[in-house]
C-alpha positions as CSV (number, residue, x, y, z in Angstrom):
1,X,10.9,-17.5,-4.9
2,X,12.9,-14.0,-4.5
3,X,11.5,-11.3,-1.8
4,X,11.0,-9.1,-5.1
5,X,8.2,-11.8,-6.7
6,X,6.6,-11.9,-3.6
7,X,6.3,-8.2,-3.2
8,X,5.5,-7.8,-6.5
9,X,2.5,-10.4,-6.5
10,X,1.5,-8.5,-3.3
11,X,1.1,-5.0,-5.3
12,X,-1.4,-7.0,-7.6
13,X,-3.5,-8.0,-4.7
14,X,-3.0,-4.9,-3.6
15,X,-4.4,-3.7,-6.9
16,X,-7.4,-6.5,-7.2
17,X,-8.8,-5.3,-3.6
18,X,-8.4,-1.8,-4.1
19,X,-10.3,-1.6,-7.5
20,X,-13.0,-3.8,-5.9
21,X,-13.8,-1.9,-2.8
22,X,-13.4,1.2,-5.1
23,X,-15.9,0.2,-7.4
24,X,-18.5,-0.8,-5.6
25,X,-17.6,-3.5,-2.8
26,X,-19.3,-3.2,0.4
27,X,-17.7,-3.4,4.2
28,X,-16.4,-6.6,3.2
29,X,-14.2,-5.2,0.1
30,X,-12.7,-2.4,2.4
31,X,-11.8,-4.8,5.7
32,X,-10.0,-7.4,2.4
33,X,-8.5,-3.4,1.2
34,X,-7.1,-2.7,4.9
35,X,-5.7,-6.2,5.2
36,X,-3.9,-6.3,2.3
37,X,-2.9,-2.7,2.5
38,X,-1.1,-3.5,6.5
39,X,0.7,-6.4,4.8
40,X,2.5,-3.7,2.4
41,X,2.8,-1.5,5.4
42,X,4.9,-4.3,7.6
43,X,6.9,-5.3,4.1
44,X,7.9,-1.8,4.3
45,X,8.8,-1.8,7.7
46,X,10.7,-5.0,7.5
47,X,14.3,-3.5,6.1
48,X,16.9,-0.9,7.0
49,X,16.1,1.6,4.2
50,X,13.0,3.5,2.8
51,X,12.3,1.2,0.2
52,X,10.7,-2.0,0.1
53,X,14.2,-4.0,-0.6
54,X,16.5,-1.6,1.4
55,X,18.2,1.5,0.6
56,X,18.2,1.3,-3.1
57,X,15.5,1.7,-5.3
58,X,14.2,-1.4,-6.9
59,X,11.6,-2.3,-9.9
60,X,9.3,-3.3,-6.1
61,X,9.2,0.3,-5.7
62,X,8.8,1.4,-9.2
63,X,5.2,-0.8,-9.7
64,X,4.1,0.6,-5.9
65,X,4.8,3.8,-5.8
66,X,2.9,5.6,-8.5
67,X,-0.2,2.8,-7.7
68,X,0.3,3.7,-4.2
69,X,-0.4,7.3,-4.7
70,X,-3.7,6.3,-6.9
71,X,-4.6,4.7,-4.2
72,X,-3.9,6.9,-1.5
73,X,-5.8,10.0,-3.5
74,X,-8.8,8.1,-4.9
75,X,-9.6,6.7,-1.6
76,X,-9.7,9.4,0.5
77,X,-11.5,11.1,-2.4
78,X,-14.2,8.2,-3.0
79,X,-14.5,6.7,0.1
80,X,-13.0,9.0,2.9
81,X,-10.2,6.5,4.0
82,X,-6.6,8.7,4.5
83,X,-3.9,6.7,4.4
84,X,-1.2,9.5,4.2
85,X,-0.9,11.8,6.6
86,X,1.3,15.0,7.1
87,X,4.5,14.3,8.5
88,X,4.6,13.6,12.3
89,X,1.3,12.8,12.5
90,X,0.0,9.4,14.0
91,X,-0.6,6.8,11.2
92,X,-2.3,2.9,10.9
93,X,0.5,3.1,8.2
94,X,3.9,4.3,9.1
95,X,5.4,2.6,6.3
96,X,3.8,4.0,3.7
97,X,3.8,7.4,5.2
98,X,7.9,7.5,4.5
């Protein structure tokens, strides 16, 4: 299976986790959320470029991105979790913060 499936069938768990905890799922839904949301954090991490597949832009980044910033804004919004954070500033989630 190509790095691009895998990272792709993470931004669906991504998704699941996030829309339970958002709607209604207790600790347990937000500790599954923060899991699965450091996994896309380290699959950011893991390459040369800003992107999940490298320097380039890929169809990976075109399915996270605009989720991402739902996420990012309805969380901090409904539940008081920040996961982006002005520039400089210490983060759980450097990856995501590029």
């Amino acid at each position: 299976e190509t790095l691009a499936r895998q990272l792709l069938r993470l931004e669906r768990e991504l998704f699941s986790v996030w829309l339970y905890w958002l709607t209604g799922g207790g600790s347990r839904a937000r500790q599954e959320c923060i899991q699965v949301l450091k996994r896309v954090d380290q699959s950011l991490q893991q390459n040369d470029g800003p992107f999940f597949l490298g320097e380039d832009v890929s169809i990976v980044d075109l399915m996270f991105i605009p989720f991402l910033e739902r996420m990012c804004a309805s969380l901090l919004y409904f539940k008081g979790f920040q996961i982006r954070v002005a520039p400089g500033t210490s983060t759980e989630y450097p990856g995501v913060n590029k």
